[in-house]
C-alpha positions in Angstrom: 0.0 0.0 0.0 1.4 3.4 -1.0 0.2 6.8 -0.5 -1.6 7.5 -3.8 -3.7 4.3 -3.0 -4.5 5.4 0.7 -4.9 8.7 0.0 -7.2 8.2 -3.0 -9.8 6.1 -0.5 -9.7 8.6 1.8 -10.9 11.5 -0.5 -13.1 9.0 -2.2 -14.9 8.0 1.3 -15.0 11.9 2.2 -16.0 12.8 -0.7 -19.5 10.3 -0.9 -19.7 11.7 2.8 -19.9 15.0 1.8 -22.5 14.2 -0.9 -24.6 12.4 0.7 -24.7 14.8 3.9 -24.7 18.3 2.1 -27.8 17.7 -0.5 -29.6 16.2 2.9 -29.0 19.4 5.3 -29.8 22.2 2.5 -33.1 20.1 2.0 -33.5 19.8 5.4 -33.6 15.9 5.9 -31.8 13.8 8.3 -29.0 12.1 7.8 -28.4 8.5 8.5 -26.0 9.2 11.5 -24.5 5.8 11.7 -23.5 5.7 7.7 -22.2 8.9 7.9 -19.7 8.4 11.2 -18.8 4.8 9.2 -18.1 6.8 6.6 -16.1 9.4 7.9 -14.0 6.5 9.9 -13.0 5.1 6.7 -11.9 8.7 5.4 -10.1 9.3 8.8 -8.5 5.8 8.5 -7.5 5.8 5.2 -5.8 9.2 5.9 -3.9 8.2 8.6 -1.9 5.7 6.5 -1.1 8.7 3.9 0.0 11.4 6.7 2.1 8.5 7.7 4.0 8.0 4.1 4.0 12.0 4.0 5.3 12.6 7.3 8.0 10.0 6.9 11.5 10.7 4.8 14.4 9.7 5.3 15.5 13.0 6.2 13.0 12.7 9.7 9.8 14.4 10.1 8.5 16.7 7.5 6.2 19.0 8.8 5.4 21.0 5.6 2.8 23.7 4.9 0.0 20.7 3.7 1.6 17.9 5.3 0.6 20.2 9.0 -2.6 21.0 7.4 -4.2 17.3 6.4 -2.3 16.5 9.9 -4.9 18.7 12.1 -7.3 18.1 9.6 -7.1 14.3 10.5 -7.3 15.2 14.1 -10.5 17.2 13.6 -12.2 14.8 12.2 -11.1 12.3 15.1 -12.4 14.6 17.3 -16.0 15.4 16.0 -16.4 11.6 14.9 -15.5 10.6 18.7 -17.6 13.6 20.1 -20.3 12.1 18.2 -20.9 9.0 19.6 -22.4 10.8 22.4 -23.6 14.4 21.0 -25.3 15.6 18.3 -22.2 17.0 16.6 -22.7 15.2 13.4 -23.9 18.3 11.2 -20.5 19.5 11.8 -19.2 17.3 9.2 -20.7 19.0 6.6 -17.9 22.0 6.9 -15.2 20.0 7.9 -15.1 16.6 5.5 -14.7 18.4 2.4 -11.7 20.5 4.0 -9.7 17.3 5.4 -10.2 15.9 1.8 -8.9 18.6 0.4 -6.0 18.8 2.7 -5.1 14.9 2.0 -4.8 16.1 -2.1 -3.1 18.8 -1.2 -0.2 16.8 1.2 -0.4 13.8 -1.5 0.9 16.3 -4.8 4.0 17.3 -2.2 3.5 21.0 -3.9 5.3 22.3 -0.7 9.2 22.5 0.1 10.1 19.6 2.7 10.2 21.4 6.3 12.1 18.6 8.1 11.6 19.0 12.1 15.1 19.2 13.8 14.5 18.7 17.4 12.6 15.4 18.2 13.1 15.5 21.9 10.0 14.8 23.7 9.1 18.5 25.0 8.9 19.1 21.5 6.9 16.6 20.2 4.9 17.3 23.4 4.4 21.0 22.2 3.3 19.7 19.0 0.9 17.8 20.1 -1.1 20.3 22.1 -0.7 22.6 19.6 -2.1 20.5 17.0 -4.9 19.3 19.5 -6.0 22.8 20.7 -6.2 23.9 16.8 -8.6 21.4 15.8 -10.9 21.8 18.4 -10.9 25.7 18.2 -11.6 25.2 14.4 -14.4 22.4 15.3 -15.8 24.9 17.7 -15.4 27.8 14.8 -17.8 25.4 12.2 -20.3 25.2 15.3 -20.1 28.7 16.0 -21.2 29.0 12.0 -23.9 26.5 12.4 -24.8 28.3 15.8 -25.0 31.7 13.7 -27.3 30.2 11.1 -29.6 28.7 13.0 -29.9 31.3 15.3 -30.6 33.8 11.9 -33.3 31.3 10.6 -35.3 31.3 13.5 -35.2 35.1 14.2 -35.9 35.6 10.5 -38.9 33.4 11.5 -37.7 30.4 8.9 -37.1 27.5 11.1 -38.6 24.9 9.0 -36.8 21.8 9.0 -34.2 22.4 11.4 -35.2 20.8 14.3 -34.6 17.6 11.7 -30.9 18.6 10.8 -29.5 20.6 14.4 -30.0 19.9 17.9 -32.1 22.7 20.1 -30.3 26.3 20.0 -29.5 25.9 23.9 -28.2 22.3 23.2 -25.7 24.3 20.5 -24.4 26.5 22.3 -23.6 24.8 25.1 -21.6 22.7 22.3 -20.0 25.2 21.3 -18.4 27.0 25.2 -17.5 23.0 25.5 -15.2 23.1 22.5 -14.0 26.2 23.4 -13.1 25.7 27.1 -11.2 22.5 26.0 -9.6 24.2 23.2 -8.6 27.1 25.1 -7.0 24.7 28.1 -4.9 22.9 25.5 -4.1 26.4 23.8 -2.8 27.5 26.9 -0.5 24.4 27.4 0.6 24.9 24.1 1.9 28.3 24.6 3.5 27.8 28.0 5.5 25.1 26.7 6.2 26.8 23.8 7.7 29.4 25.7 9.3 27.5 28.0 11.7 25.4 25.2 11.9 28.5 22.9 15.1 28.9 23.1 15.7 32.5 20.8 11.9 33.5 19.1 14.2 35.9 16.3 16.4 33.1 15.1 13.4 30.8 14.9 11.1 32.7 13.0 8.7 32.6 15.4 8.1 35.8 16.9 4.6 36.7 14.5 3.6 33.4 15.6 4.0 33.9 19.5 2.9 37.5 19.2 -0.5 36.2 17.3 -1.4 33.4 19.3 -1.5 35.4 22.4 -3.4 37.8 21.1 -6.0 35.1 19.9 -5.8 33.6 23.3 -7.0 37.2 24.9 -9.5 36.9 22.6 -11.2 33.5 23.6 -10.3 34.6 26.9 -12.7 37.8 26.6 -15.0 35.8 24.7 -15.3 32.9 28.0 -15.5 36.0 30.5 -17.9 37.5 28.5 -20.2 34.4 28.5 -19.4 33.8 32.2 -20.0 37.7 33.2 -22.8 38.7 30.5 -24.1 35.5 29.3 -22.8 35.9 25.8 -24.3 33.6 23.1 -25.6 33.6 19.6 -24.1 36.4 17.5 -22.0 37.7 19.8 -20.4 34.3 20.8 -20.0 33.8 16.9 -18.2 36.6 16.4 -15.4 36.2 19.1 -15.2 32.9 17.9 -14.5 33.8 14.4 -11.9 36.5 15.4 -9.8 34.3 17.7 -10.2 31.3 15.2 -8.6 34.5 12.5 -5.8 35.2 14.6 -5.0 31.6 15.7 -4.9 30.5 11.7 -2.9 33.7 10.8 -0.6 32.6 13.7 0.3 29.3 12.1 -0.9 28.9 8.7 0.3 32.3 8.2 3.8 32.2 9.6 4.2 29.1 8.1 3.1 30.3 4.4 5.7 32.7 4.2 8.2 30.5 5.4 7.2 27.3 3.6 6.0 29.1 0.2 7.2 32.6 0.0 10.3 32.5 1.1 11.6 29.4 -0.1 
């Protein structure tokens, strides 16, 4: 098995995911929740042997600009499809399949410079971890903050046919979404303090846009949890805080990284 096999049967399996889910929520039908989480296990399995053949040289670890993207994109999924045994996170898919397969094409052409990782001592690896972790669940609670936003519009625009068949109850949403936050805001922090704490010179590194940004997204979703503990923020509002930390966060990494990895290569 090689990595244009696995990788093809994970975009296929995402991709008749995606179909089948997509046309069913813009009609407003439910989904056949089992074939859909089988489905997206297949995808999620599949891509786990291709992050493995991209990840892998002989040169070590290549963490490069898509190889770090299908990597988080991978966890995502994991997360949502193991959160969804037991909530009604399921709808979430529909914003998030089509991006991992996109992400597994992407890592499979190799279209980006090889960024081989230096230091594999465990702090490291450690770092990585929660950084990859705390990104996937602040982008999983980003899609429901989306979902949260729509179906809060619908019903205040007085069109909530059909959604009670395709979302959970508003309440039940957004307490989904201040779940994925908290966690992904306790991993974020985790993330940065170790971060700082094996950074050994942020200039020489390239990383001081990166550290700059992600605290500044962290004061964000830190506003945005005091807010909802203080004022009860929810709804719009919630959305909105969400999307801006989620902005910074992805301009922290992805962006950093793009220059380095694409720009300045």
């Amino acid at each position: 098995m090689n990595i244009i096999i696995t990788s093809t049967i994970s975009i296929l399996l995402y991709a008749v995911a995606a179909g089948y889910q997509i046309p069913a929520l813009l009609r407003a039908r439910p989904v056949n929740k089992p074939l859909l989480q089988l489905l997206a296990l297949g995808g999620a399995l599949a891509q786990t042997f291709s992050i493995y053949f991209t990840l892998h040289t002989a040169q070590g670890i290549n963490l490069s600009f898509f190889n770090v993207g299908s990597l988080i994109s991978w966890a995502i999924i994991l997360v949502v499809l193991i959160s969804s045994l037991k909530k009604p996170v399921e709808s979430l898919f529909a914003g998030l399949i089509p991006v991992a397969a996109l992400c597994v094409l992407l890592a499979t052409t190799g279209a980006t410079p090889e960024a081989i990782l230096q230091n594999t001592q465990a702090p490291t690896i450690i770092h990585i971890l929660l950084s990859i972790t705390a990104y996937s669940l602040l982008t999983i609670a980003t899609v429901q903050a989306l979902l949260l936003a729509y179906q809060e519009h619908r019903i205040k625009s007085k069109h909530p046919r059909g959604l009670g068949r395709i979302f959970p109850p508003l309440q039940t949403m957004d307490i989904l979404l201040f779940e994925f936050i908290w966690a992904g805001m306790i991993l974020l922090t985790l993330s940065l303090a170790t971060g700082l704490i094996y950074i050994q010179d942020l200039f020489a590194q390239h990383l001081v846009h990166k550290t700059v940004l992600s605290i500044v997204a962290w004061l964000v979703y830190a506003i945005l949890l005091w807010g909802r503990h203080q004022w009860g923020w929810r709804g719009y509002t919630a959305a909105r805080w969400t999307l801006a930390g989620f902005a910074l966060l992805m301009l922290s990494y992805f962006g950093s990284k793009f220059v380095l990895d694409l720009l300045l290569q």
